[in-house]
PQR file of N, CA, C, O and H, with PARSE charges and radii, in Angstrom:
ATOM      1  N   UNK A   1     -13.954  -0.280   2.492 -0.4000 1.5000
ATOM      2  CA  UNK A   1     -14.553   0.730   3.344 -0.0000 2.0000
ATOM      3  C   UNK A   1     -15.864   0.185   3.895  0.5500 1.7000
ATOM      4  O   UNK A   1     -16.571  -0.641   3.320 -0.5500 1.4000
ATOM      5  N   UNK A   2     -16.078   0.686   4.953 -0.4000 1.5000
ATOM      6  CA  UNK A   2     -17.480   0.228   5.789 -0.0000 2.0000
ATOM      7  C   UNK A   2     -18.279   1.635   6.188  0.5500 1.7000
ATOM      8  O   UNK A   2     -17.917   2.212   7.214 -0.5500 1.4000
ATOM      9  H   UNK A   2     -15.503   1.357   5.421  0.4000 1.0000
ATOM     10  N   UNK A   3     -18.982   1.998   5.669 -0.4000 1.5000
ATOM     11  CA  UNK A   3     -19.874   3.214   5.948 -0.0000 2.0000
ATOM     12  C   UNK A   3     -19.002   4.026   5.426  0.5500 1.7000
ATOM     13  O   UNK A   3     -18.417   4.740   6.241 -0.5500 1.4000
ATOM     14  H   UNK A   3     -19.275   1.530   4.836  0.4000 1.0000
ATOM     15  N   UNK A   4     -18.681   4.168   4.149 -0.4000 1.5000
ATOM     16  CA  UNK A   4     -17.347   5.381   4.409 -0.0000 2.0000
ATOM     17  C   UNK A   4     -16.468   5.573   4.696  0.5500 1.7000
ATOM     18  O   UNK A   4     -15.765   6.408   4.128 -0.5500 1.4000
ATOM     19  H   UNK A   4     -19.156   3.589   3.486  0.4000 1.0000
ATOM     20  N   UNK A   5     -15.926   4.579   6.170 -0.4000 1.5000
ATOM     21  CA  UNK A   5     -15.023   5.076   6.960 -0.0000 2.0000
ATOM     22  C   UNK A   5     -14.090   3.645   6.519  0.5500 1.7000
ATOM     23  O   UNK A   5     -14.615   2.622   6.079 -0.5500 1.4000
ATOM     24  H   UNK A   5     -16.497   3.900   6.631  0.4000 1.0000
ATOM     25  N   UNK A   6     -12.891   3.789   6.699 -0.4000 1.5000
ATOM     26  CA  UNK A   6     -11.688   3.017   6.477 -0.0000 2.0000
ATOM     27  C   UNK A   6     -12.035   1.291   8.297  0.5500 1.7000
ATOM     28  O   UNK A   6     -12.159   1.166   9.515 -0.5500 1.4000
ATOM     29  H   UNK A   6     -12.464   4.620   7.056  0.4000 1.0000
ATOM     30  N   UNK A   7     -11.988   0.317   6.626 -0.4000 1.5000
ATOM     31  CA  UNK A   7     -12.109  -0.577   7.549 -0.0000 2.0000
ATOM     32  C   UNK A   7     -10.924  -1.782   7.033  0.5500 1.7000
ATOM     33  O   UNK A   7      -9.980  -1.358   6.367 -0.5500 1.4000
ATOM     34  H   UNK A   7     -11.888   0.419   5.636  0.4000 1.0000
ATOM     35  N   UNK A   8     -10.997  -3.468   7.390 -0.4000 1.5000
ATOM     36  CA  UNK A   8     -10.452  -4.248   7.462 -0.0000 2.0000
ATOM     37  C   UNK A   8     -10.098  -4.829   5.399  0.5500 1.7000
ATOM     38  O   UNK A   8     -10.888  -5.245   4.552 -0.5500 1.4000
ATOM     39  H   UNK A   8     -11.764  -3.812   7.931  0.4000 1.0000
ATOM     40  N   UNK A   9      -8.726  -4.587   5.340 -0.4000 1.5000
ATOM     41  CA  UNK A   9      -8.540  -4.631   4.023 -0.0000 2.0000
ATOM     42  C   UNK A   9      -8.112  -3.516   3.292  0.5500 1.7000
ATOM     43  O   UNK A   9      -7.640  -3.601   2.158 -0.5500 1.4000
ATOM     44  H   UNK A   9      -8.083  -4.249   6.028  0.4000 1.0000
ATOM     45  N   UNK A  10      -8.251  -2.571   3.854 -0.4000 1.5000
ATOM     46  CA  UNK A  10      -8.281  -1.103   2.819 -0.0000 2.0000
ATOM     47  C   UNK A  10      -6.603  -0.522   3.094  0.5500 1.7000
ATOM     48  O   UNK A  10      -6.102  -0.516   4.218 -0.5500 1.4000
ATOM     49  H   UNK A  10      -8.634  -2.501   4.775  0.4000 1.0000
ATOM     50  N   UNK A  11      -5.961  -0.106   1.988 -0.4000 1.5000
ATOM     51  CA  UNK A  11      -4.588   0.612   2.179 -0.0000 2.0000
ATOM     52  C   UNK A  11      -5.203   1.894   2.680  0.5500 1.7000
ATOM     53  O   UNK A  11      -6.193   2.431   2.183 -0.5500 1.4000
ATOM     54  H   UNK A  11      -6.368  -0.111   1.075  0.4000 1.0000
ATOM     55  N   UNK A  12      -4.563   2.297   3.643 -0.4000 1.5000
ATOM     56  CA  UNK A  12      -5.006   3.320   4.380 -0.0000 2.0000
ATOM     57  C   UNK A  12      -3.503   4.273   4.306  0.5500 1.7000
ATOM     58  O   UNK A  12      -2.395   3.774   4.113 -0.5500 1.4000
ATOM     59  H   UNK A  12      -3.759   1.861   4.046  0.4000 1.0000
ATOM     60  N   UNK A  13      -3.795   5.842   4.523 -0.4000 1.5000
ATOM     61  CA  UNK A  13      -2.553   6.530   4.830 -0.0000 2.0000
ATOM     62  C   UNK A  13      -2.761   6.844   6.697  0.5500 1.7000
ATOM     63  O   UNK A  13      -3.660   7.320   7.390 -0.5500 1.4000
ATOM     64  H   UNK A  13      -4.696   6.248   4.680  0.4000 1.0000
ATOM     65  N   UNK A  14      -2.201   6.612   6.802 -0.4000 1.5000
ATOM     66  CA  UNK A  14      -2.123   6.814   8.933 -0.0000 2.0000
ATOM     67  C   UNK A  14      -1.669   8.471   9.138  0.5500 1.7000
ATOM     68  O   UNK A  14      -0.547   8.842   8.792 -0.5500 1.4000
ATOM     69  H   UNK A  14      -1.471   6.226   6.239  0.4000 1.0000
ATOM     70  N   UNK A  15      -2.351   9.115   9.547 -0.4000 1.5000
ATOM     71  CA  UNK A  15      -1.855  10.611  10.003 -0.0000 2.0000
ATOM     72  C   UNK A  15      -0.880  10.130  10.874  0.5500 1.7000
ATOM     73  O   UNK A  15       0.305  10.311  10.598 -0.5500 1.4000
ATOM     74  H   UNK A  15      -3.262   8.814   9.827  0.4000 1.0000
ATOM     75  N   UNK A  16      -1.215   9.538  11.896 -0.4000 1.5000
ATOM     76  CA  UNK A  16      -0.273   9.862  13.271 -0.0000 2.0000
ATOM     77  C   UNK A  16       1.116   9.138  12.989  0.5500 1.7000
ATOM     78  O   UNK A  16       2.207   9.622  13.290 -0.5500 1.4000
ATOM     79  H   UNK A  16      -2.179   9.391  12.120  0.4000 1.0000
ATOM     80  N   UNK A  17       0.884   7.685  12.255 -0.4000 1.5000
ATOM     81  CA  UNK A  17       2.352   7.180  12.192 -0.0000 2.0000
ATOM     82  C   UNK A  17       3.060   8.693  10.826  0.5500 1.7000
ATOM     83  O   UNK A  17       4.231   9.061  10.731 -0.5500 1.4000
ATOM     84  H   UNK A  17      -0.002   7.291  12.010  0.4000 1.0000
ATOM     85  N   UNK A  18       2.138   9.093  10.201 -0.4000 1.5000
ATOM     86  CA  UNK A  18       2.297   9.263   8.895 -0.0000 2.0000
ATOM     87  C   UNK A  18       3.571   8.281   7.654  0.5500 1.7000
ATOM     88  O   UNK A  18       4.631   8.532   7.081 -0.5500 1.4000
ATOM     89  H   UNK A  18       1.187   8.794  10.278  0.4000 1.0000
ATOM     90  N   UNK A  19       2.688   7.217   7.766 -0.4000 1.5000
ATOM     91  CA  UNK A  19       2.891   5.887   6.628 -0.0000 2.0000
ATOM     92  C   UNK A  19       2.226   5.482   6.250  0.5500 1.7000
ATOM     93  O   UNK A  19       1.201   5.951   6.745 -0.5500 1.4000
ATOM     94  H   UNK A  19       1.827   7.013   8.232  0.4000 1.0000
ATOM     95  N   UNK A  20       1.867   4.343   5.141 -0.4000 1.5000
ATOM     96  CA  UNK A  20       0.596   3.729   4.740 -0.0000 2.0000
ATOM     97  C   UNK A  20       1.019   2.551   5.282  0.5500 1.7000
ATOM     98  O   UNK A  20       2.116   2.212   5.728 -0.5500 1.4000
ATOM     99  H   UNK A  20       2.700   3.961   4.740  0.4000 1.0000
ATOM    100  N   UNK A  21      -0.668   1.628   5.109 -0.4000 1.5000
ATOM    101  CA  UNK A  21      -0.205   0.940   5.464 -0.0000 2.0000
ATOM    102  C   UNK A  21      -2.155   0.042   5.897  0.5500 1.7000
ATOM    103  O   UNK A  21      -3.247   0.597   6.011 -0.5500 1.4000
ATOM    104  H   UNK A  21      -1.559   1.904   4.748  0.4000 1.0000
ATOM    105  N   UNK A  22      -1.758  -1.517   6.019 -0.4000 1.5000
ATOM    106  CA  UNK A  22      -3.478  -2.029   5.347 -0.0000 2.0000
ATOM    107  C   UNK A  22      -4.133  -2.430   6.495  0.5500 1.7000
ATOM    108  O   UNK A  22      -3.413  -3.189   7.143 -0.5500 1.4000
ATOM    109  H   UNK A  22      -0.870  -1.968   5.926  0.4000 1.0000
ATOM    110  N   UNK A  23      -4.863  -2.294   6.845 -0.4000 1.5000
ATOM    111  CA  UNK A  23      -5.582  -2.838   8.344 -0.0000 2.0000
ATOM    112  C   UNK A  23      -6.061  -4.084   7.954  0.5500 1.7000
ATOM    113  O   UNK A  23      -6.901  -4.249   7.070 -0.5500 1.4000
ATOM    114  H   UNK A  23      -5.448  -1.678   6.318  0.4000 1.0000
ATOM    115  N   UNK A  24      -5.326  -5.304   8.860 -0.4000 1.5000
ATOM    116  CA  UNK A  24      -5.510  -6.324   8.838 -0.0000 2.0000
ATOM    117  C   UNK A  24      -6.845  -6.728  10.025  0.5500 1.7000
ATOM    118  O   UNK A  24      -7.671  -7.633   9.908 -0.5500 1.4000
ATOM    119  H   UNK A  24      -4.643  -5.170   9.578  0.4000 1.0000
ATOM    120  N   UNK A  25      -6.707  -5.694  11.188 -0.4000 1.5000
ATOM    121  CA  UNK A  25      -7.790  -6.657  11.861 -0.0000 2.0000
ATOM    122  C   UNK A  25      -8.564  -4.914  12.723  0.5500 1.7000
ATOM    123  O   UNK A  25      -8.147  -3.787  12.454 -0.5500 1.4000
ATOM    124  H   UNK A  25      -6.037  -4.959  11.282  0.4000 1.0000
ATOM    125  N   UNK A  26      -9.413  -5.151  13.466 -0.4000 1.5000
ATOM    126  CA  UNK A  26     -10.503  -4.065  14.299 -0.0000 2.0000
ATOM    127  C   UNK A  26     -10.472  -4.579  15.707  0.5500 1.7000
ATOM    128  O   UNK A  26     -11.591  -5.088  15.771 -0.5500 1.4000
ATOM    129  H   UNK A  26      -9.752  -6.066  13.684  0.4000 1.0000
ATOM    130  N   UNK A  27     -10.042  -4.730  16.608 -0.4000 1.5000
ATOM    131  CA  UNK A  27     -10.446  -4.971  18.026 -0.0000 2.0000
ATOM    132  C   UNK A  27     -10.399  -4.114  19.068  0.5500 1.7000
ATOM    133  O   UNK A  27      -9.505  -3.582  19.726 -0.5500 1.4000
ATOM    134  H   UNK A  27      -9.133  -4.317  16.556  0.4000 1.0000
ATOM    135  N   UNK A  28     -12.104  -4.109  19.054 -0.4000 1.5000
ATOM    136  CA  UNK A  28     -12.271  -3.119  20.471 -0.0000 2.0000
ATOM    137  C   UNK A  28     -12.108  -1.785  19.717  0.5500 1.7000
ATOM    138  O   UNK A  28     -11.209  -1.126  20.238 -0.5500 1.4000
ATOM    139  H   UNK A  28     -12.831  -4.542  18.520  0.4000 1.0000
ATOM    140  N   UNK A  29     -12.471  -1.391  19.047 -0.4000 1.5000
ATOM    141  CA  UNK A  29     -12.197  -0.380  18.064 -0.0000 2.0000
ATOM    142  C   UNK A  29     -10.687   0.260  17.602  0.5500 1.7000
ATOM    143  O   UNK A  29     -10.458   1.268  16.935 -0.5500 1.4000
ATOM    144  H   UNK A  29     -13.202  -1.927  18.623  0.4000 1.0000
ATOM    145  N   UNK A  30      -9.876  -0.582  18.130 -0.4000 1.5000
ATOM    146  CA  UNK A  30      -8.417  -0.510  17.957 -0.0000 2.0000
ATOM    147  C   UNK A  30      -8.236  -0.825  16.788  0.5500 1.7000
ATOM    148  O   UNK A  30      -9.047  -1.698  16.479 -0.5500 1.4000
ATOM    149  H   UNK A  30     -10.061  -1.402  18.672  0.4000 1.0000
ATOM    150  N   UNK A  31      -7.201  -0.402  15.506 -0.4000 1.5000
ATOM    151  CA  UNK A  31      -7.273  -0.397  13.899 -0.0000 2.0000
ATOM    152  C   UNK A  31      -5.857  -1.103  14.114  0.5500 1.7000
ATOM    153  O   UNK A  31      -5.048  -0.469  14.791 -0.5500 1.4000
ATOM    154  H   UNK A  31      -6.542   0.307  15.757  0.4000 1.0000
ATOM    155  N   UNK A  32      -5.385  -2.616  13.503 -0.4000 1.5000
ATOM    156  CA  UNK A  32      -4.507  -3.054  13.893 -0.0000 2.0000
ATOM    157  C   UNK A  32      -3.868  -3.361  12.487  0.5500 1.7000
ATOM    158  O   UNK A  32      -4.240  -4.366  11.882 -0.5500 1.4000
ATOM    159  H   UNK A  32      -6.043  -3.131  12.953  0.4000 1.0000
ATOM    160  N   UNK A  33      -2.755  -2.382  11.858 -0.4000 1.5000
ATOM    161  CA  UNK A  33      -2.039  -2.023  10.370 -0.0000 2.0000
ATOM    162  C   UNK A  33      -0.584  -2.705  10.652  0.5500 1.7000
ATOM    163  O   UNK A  33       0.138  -2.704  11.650 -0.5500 1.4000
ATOM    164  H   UNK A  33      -2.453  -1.566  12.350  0.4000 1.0000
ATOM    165  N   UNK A  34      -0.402  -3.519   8.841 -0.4000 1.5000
ATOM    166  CA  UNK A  34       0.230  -3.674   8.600 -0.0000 2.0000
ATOM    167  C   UNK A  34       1.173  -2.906   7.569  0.5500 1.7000
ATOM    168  O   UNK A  34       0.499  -2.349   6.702 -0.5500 1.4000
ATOM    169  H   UNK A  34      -0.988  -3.520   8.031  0.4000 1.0000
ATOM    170  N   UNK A  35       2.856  -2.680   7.390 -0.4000 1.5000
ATOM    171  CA  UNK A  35       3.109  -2.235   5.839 -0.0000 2.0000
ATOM    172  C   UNK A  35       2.669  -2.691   4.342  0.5500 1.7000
ATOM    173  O   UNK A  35       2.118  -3.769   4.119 -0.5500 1.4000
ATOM    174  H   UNK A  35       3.404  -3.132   8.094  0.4000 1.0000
ATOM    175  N   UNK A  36       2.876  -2.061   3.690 -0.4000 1.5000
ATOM    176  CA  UNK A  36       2.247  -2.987   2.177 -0.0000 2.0000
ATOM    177  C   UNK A  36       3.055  -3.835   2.138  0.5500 1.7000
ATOM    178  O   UNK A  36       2.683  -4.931   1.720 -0.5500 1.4000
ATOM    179  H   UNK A  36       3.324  -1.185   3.871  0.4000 1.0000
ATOM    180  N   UNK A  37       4.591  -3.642   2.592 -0.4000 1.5000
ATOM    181  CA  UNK A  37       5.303  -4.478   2.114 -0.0000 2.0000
ATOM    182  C   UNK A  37       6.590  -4.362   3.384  0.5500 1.7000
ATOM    183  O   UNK A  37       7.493  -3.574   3.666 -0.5500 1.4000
ATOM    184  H   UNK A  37       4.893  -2.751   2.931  0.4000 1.0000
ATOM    185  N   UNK A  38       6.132  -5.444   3.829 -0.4000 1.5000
ATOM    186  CA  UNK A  38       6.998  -5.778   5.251 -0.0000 2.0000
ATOM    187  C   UNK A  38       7.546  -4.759   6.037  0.5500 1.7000
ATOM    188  O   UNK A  38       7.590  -3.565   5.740 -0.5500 1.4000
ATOM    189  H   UNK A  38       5.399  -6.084   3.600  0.4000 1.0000
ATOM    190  N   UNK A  39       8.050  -5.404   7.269 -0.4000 1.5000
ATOM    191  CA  UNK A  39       7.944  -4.229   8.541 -0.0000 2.0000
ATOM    192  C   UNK A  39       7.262  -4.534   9.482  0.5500 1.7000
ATOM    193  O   UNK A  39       6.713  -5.634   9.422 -0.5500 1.4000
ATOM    194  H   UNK A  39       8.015  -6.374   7.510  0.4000 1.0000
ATOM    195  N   UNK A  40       7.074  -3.797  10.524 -0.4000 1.5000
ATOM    196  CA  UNK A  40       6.779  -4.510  11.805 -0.0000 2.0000
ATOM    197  C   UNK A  40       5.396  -3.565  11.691  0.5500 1.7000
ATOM    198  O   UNK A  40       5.389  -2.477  11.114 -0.5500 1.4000
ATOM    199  H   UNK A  40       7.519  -2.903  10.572  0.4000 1.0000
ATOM    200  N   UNK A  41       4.169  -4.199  12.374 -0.4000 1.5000
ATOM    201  CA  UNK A  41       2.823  -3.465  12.426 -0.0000 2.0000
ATOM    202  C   UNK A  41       2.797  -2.470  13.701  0.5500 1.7000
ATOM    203  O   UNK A  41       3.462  -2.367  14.731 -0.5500 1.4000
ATOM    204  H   UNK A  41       4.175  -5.083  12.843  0.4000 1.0000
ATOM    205  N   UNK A  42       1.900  -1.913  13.229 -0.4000 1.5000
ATOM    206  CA  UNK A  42       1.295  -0.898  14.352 -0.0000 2.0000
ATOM    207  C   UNK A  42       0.004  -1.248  14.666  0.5500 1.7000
ATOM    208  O   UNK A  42      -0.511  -2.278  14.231 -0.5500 1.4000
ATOM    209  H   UNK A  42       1.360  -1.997  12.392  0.4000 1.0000
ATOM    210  N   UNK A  43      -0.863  -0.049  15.780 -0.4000 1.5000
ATOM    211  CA  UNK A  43      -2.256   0.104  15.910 -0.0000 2.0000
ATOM    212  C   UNK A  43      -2.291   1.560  15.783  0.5500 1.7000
ATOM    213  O   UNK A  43      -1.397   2.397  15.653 -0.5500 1.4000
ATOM    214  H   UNK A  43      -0.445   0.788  16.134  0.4000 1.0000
ATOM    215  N   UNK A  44      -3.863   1.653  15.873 -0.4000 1.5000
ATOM    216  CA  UNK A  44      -4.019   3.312  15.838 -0.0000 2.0000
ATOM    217  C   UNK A  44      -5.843   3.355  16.368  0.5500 1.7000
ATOM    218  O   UNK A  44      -6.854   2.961  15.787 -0.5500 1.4000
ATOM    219  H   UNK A  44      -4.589   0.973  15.979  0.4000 1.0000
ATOM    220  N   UNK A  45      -5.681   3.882  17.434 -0.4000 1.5000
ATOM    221  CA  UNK A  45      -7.030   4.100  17.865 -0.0000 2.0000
ATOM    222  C   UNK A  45      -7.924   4.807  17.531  0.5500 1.7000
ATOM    223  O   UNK A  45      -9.007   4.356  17.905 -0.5500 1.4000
ATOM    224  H   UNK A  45      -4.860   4.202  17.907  0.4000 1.0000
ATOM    225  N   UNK A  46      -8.006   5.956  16.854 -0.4000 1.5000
ATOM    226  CA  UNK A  46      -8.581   6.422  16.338 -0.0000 2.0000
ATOM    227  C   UNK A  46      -9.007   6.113  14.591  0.5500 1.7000
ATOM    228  O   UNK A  46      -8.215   6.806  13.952 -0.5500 1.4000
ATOM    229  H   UNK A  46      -7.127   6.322  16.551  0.4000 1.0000
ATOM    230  N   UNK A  47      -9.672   5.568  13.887 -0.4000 1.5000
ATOM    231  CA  UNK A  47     -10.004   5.522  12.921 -0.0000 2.0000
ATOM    232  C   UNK A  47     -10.541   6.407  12.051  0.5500 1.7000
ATOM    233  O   UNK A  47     -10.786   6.035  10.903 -0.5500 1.4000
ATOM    234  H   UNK A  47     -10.315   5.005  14.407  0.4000 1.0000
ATOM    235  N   UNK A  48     -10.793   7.643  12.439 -0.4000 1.5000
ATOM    236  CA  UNK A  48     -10.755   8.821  12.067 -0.0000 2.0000
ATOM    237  C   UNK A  48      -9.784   9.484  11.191  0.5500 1.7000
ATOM    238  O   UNK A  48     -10.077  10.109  10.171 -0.5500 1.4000
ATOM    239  H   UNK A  48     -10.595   7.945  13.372  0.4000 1.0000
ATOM    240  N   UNK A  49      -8.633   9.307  11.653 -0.4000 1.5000
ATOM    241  CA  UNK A  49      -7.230   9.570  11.340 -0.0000 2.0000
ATOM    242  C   UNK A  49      -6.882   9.007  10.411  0.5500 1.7000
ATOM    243  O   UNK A  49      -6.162   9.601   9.607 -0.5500 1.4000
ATOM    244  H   UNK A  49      -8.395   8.800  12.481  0.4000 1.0000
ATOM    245  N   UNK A  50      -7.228   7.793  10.207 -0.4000 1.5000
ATOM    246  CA  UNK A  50      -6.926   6.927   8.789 -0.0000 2.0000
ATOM    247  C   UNK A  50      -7.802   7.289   7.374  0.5500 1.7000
ATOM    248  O   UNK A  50      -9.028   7.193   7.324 -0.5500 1.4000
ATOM    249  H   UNK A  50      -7.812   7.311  10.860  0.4000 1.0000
ATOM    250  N   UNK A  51      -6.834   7.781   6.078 -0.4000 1.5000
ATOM    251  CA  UNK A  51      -7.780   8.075   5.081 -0.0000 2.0000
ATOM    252  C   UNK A  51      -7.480   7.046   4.150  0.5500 1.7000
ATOM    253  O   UNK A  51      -6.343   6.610   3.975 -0.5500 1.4000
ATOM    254  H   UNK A  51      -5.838   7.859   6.119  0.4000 1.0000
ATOM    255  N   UNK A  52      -8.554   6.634   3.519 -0.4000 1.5000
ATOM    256  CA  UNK A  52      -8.731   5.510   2.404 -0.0000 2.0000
ATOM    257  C   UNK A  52      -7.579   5.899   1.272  0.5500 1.7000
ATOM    258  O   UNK A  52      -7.620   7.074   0.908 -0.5500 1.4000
ATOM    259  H   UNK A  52      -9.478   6.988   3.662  0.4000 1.0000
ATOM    260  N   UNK A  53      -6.466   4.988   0.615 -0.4000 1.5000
ATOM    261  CA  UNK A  53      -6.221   5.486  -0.482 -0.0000 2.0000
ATOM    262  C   UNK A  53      -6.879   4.334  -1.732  0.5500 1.7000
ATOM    263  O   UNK A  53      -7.358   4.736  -2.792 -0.5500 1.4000
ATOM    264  H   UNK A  53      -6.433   4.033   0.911  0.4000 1.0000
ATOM    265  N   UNK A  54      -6.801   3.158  -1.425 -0.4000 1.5000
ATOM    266  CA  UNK A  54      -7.228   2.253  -2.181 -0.0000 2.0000
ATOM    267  C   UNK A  54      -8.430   1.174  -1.061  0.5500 1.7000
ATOM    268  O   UNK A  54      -8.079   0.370  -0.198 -0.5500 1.4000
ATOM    269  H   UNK A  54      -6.412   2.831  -0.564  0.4000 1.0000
ATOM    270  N   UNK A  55      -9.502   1.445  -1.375 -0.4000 1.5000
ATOM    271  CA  UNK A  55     -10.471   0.270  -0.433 -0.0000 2.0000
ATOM    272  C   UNK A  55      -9.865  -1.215  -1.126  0.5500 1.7000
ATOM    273  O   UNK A  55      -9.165  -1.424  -2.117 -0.5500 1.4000
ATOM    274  H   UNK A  55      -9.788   2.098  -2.076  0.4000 1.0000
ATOM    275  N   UNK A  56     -10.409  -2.005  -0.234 -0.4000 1.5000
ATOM    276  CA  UNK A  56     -10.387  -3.628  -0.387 -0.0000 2.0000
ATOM    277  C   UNK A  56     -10.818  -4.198  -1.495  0.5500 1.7000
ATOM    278  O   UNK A  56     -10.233  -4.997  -2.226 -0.5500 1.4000
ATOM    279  H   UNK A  56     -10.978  -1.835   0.571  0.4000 1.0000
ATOM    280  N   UNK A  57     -12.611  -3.425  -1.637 -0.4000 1.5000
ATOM    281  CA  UNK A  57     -12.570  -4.050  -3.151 -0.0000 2.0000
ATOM    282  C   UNK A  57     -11.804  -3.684  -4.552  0.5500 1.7000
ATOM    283  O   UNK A  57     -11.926  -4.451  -5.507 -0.5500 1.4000
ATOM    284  H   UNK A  57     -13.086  -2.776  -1.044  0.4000 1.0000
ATOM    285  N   UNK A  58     -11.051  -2.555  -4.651 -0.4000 1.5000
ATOM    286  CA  UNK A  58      -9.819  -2.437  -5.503 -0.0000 2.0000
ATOM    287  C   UNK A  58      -9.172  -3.188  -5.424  0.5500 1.7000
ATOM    288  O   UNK A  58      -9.179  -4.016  -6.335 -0.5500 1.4000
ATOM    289  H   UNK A  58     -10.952  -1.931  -3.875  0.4000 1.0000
ATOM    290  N   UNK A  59      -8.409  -3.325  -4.517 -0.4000 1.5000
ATOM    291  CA  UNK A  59      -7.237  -4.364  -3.824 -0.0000 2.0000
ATOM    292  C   UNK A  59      -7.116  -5.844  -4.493  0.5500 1.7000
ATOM    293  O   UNK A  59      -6.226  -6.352  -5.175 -0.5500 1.4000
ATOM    294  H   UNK A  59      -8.403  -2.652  -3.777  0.4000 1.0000
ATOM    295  N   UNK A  60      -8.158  -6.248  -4.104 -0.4000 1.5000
ATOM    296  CA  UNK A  60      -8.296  -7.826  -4.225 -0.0000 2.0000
ATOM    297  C   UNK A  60      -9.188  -7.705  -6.064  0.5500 1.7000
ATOM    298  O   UNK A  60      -9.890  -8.714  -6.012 -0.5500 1.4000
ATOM    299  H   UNK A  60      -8.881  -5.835  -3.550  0.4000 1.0000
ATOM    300  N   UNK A  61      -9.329  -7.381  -6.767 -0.4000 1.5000
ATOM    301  CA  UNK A  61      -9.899  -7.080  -7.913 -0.0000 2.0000
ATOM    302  C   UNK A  61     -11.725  -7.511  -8.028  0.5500 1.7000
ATOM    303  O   UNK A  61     -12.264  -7.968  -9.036 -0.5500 1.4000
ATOM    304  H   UNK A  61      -8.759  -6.561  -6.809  0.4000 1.0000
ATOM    305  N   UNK A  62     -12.442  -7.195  -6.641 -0.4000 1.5000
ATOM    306  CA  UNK A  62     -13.402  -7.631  -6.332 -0.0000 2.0000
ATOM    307  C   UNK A  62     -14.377  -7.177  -7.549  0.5500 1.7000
ATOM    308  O   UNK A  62     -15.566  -7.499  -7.541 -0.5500 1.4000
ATOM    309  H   UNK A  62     -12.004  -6.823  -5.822  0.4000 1.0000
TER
END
């Protein structure tokens, strides 16, 4: 997480696709998600919409 808000790394749940799923990259404020576990990616412009279920530093055992 970055301020709170769901950033690069974090399993996120997606309202709009409604799936989870991990944001690999941010461009242009565009949120560019992958599945946890294969599947084809999405984006989602709003980052709002995305709620944290596990941040990055969980993830990676930071």
């Amino acid at each position: 997480m970055k301020d709170g808000k769901a950033w690069v790394g974090d399993l996120v749940f997606d309202e709009d696709a409604q799936r989870e799923g991990i944001i690999h990259d941010v461009k242009r404020g565009v949120f560019h998600l992958r599945p946890p576990a294969g599947g084809q990616p999405w984006t989602n412009p709003d980052g709002d919409r995305l709620t944290v279920l596990t941040p990055r530093e969980q993830r990676v055992g930071a």
